[in-house]
C-alpha positions in Angstrom: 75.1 182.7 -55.0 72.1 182.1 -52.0 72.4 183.2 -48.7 72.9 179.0 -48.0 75.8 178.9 -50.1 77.4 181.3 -47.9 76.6 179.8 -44.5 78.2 176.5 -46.0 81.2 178.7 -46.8 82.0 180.0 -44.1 81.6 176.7 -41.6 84.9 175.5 -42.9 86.7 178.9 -42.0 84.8 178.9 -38.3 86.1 175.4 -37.8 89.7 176.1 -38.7 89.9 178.9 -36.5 88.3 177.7 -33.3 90.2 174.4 -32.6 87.7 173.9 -30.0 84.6 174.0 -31.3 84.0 170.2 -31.1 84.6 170.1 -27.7 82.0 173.4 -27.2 79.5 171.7 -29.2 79.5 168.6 -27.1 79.8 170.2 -23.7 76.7 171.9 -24.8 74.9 168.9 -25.5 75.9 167.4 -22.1 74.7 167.7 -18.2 77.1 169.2 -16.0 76.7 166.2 -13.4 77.4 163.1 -15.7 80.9 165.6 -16.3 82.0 165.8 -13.1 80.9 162.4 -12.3 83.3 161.2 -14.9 86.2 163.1 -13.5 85.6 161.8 -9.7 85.4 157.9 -11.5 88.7 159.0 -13.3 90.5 160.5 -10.7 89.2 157.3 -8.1 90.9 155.1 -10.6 94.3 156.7 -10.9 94.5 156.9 -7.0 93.9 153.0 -6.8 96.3 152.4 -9.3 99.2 154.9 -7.5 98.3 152.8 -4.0 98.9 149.5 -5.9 102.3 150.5 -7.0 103.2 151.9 -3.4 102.1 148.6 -1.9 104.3 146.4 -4.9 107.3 148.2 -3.7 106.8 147.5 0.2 105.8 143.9 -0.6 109.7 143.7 -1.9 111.0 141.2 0.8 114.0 142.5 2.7 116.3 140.2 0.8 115.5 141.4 -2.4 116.2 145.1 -1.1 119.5 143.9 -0.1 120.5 142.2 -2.9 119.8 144.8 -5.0 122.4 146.9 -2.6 124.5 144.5 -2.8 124.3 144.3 -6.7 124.8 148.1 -7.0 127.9 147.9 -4.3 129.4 145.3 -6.8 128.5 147.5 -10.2 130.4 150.8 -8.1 133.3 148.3 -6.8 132.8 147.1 -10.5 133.2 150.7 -12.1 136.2 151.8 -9.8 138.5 149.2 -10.2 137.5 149.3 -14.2 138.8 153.0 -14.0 141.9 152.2 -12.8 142.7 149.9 -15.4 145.8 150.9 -17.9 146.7 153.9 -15.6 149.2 152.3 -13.1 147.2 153.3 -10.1 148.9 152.4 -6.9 149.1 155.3 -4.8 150.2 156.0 -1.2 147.3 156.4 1.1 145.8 155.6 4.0 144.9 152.9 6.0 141.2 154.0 5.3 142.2 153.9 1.4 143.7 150.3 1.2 140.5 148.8 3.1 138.6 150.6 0.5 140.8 148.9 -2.1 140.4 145.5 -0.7 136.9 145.9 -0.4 136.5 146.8 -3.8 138.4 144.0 -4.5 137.3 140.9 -3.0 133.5 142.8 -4.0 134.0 142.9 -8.0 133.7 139.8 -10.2 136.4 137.8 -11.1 136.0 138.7 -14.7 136.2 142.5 -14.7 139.9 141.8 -12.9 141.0 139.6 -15.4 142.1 141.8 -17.9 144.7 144.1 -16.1 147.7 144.9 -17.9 149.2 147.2 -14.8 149.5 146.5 -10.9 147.1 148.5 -9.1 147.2 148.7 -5.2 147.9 150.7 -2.1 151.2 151.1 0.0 150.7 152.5 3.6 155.2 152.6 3.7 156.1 155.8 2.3 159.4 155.6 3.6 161.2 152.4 2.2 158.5 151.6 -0.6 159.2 154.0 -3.7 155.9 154.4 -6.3 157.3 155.5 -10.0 155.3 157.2 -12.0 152.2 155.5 -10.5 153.9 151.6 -10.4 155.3 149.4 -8.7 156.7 147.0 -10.5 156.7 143.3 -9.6 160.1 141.7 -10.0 161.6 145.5 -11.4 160.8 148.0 -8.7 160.4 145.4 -5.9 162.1 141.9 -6.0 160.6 138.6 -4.8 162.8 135.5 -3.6 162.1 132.0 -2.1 162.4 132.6 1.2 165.0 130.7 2.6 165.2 129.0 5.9 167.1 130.0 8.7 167.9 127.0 10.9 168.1 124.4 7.7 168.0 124.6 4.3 165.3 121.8 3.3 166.6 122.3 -1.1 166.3 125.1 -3.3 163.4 127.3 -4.3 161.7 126.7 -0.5 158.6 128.6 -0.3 156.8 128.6 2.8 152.8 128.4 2.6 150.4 130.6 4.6 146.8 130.1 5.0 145.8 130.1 1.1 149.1 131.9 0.1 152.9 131.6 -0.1 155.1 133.7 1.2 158.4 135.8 -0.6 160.6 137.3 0.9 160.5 141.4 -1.1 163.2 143.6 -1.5 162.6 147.2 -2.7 165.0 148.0 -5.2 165.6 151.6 -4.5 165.5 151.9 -0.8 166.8 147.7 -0.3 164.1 147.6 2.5 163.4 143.8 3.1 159.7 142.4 3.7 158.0 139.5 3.3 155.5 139.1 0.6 152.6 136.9 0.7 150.5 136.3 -2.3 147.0 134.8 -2.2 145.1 134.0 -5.2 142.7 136.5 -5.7 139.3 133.6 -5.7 140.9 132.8 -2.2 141.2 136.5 -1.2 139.2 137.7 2.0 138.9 141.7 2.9 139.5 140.1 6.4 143.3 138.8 5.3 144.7 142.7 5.6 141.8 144.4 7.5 142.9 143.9 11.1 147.1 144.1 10.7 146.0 147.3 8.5 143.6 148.8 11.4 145.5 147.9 14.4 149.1 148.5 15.0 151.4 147.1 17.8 154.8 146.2 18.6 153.8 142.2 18.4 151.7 142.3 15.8 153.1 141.9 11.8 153.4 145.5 10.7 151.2 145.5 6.8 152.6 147.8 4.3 150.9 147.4 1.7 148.9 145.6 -0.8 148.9 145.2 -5.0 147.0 143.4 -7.4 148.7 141.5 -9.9 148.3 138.6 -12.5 145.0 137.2 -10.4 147.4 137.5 -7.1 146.9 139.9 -3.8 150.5 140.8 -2.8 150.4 141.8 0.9 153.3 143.0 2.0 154.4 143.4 5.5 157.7 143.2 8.1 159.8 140.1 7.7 160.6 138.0 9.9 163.5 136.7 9.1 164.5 134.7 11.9 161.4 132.5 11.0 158.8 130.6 13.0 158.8 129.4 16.2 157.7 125.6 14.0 160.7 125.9 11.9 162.9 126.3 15.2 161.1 123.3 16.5 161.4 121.2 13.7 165.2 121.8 13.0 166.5 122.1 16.6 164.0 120.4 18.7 162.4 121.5 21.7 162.9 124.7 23.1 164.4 125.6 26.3 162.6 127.1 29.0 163.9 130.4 29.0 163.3 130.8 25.3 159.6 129.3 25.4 159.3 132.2 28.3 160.8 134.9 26.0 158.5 133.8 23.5 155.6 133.7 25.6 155.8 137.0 26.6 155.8 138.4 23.4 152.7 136.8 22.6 151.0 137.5 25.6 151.6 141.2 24.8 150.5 141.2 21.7 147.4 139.6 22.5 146.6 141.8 25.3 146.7 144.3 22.6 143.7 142.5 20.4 141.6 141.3 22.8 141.5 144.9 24.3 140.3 145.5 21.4 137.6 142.1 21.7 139.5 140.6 19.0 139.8 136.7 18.7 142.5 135.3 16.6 141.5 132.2 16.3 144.9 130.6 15.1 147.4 131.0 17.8 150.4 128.6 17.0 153.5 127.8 16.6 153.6 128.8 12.8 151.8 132.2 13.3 155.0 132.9 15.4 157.4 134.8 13.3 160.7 135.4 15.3 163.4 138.7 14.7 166.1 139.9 16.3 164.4 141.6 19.4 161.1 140.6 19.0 158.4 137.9 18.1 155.1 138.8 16.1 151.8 137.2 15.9 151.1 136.6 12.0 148.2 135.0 9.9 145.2 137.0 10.8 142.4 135.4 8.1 140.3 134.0 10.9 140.6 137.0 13.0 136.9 138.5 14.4 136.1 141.3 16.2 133.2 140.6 19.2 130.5 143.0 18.9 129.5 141.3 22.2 130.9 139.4 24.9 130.0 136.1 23.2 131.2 135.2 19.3 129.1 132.7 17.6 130.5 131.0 14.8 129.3 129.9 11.7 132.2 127.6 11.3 135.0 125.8 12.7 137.9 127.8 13.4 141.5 127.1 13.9 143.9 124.3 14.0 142.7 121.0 15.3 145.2 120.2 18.3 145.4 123.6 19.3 141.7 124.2 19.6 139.6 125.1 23.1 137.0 122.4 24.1 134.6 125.2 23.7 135.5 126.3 20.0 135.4 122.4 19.1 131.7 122.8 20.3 130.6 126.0 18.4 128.2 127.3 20.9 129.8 130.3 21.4 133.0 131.6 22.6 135.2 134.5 23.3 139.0 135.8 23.4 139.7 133.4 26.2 140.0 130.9 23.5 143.2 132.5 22.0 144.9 132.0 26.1 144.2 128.3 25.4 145.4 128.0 22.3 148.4 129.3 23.7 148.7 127.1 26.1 148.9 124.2 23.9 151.8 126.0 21.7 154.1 126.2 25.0 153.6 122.0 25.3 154.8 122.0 21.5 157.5 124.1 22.3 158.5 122.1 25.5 158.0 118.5 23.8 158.4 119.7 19.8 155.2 117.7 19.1 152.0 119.4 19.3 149.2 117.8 21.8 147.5 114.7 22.1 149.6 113.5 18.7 152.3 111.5 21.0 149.2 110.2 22.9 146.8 109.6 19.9 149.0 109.2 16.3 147.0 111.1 13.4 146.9 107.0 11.8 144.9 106.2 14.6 142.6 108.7 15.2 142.4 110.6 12.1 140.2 113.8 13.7 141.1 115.4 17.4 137.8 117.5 17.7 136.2 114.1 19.8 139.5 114.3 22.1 139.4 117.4 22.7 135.8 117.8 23.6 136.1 114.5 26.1 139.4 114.7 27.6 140.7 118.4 27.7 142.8 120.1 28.4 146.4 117.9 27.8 147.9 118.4 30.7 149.4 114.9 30.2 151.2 116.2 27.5 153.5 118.5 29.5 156.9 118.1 29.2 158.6 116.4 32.4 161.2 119.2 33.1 158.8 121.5 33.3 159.5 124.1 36.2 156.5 124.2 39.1 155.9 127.9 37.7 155.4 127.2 34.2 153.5 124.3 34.8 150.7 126.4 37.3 150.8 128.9 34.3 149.8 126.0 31.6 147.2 125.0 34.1 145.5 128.7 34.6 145.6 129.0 30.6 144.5 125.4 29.8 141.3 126.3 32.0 138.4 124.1 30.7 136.1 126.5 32.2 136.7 130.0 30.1 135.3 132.3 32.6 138.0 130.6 34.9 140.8 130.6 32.4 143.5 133.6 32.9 143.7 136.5 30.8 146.5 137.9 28.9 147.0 140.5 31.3 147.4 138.4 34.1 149.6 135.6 32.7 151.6 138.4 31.7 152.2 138.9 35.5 152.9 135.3 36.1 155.7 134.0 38.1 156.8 132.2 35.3 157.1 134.8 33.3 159.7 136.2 35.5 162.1 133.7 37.1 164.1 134.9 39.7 168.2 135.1 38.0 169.2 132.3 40.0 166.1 129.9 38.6 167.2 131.0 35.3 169.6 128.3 33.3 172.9 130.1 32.9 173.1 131.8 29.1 176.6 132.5 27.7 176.5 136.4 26.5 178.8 136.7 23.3 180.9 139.3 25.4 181.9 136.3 27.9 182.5 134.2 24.8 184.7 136.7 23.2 187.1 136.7 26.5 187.2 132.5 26.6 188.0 131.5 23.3 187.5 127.7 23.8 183.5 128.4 23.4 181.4 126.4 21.1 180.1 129.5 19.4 183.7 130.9 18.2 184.6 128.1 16.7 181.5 128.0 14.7 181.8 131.4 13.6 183.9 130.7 10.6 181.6 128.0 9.4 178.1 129.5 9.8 176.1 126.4 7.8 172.1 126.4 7.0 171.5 123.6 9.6 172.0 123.6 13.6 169.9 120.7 14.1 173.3 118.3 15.1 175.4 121.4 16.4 175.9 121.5 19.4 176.2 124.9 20.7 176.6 124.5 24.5 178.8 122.0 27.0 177.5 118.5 27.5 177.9 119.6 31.5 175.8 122.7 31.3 172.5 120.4 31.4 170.6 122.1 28.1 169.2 120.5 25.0 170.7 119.8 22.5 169.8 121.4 19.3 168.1 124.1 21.0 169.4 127.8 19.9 170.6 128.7 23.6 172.1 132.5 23.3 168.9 134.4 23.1 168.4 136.5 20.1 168.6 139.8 22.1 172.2 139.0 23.0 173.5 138.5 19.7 172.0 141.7 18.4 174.1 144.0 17.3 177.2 141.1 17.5 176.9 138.4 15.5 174.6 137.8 12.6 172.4 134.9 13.6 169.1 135.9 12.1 170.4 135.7 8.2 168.4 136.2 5.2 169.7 135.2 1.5 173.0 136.1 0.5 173.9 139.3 -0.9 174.6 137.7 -4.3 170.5 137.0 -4.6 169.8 140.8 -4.8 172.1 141.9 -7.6 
């Protein structure tokens, strides 16, 4: 074999052991310069094309950034409540934990709720709500009934309606502790429906226990009042008498001294957000409740009831908690007259929106009731205040004259123990007879210059006597 032969041989075995030899070959055949000018170009380029991304993702409008918060919010809210399905999960917890649980709630889409074959929920009532084995069970571990009325009974399976709800009345099975449950279907649900009776507590205010989710329904549980609203005392006995409508008032007033410490606005102060119990009266119904993060709330919508609205909510410019003093003011003219404002004056048929009466010709004072003392009637003046920053606050209605009648300006008021030692009054003879309605009764002396119609004993006298404030029979629970 030549000497060629062999350095053909061999090329294939120098190849195969220095994988580089291509590359040496051509770095050999190339100026150093044009390499290093290639590198700058290629490293230029990648820059350019790392500063083009940077600038797509700050061109990302604001919106966009938050939607795609919101979006992953809603796949976590999504994720959490799908967890929970088929394991029972309500739990006792705080009130930190049930806002949580609304939020995730009225957060998630409809469809990943539809599904749920268990109640899931949280209970704040550790006391007089029992949780088996991670349940409560609608209709097995708590009991719902038609609530019935106190003052009349308007026919069988009565069920009063809330803002986008009705309401039961609940009795725990285990501990018999009676609440009232409202259920809201869960398209209509708002985190703001529980938020504020679950964050702020006060003596006036409609303690929340808890909430479930159940068959497309929020149940929020809460205290009953079983005495019912101040609305169903007006429409079954007629107007109220002065000493009640200042018992009432004060209750409110309290109660919304408490919130707008707080720069809360209610935005719904009437009569049938005015639950009545034995010793007290508590504001309900807080779904258009706001909290001020300023002196001045700006709506985005019309809040409220029409006839008991401020002229300066009808405008919706701006407004703050003064407007919940006004609204209040109208209530005590529905409680004197039992018709709210401006409808004796201007009949719905007629005039078929009161937002243009309002703005023109308030506040009612027309509308008060003739019989009204001179100290309740300055007090509807200072709290009917067209000019807000010169309307009264809580506080200092609270301190009103009105509010505290000298005893010999106040009607005389049969206590049940005087009653018990003249045995020709009203009241006795009733006892034995205790009907649904008091609307004909009459439960005072023609002589004694009080409506009729009007529950005259007030409820803190009868407390611990007589049974006044009923709820369902026995026989209903079992």
């Amino acid at each position: 074999m030549s000497s060629g032969s062999r350095i053909c041989n061999k090329i294939p075995k120098m190849e195969y052991k220095n994988e580089n030899i291509g590359i040496e070959l051509l770095l050999a055949h190339m100026n150093i310069e044009d390499i290093i000018q290639a590198v700058d170009k290629f490293c230029s380029e990648g820059e350019e094309e790392e500063e083009s991304e940077t600038s797509f993702e700050d061109s990302l409008s604001q919106e966009d950034m938050d939607e795609n918060e919101e979006v992953t919010d809603i796949q976590k809210s999504h994720a959490s409540l799908t967890h929970t399905k088929g394991h029972g999960k309500v739990r006792y917890g705080s009130v930190t934990d049930l806002l949580s649980f609304v939020n995730l709630v009225s957060n998630a889409p409809a469809n990943s709720l539809s599904d749920l074959d268990e109640e899931i929920g949280v209970l704040l009532n550790k006391t007089n709500m029992v949780i088996k084995e991670g349940r409560y069970r609608i209709n097995s571990d708590v009991l719902l009934f038609p609530w019935k009325l106190t003052y009349r009974n308007p026919g069988p399976g009565h069920v009063p309606k809330g803002s986008f709800g009705k309401v039961h009345l609940a009795q725990d099975t285990e501990t018999r502790k009676r609440m009232a449950c409202k259920l809201i279907p869960l398209q209509n649900f708002r985190a703001a429906d529980v938020e504020f009776q679950a964050r702020f507590c006060h003596e006036n205010i409609a303690e929340l226990y808890g909430v479930l989710l159940w068959e497309q329904n929020l149940h929020l549980f809460m205290e009953a009042g079983e005495g019912g609203s101040v609305l169903e005392k007006l429409e079954s006995c007629g107007p109220m008498r002065e000493f009640e409508i200042i018992w009432v008032t004060q209750q409110v007033l309290r109660g919304l001294e408490y919130l707008h410490s707080h720069k809360i606005i209610h935005h719904d102060i009437k009569p049938s957000n005015i639950v009545l119990m034995s010793a007290k009266a508590v504001l309900v119904d807080f779904g258009l409740t706001v909290q001020m993060t300023g002196d001045v709330y700006i709506p985005r919508d019309l809040r409220g009831t029409e006839m008991y609205m401020s002229p300066e909510l009808v405008l919706c410019r701006g407004h703050n908690t003064k407007t919940d003093i006004y609204s209040l003011g109208t209530t005590i003219i529905h409680m004197q007259t039992g018709s709210p404002p401006w409808v004796r004056r201007y009949p719905r048929t007629a005039y078929p929106s009161y937002l243009y009466i309002i703005h023109k010709q308030a506040p009612p004072l027309e509308d008060i009731s003739e019989d009204c003392s001179p100290a309740m009637r300055g007090l509807l003046e200072r709290a009917l205040e067209r000019v807000p920053s010169r309307r009264s606050t809580a506080t200092e209605l609270l301190n009103e004259e009105a509010l505290h009648p000298h005893r010999e300006d106040q009607p005389r008021c049969w206590s049940l123990d005087s009653a018990l030692g003249e045995g020709t009054h009203p009241l006795l003879r009733q006892q034995s007879q205790v009907t649904d309605s008091t609307t004909d009764s009459t439960l005072y002396t023609e002589d004694s210059g009080k409506r009729k119609g009007s529950l005259y004993v007030d409820l803190g006298a009868l407390a611990g006597y007589y049974n006044f404030v009923r709820g369902p029979p026995t026989t209903e629970y079992g």
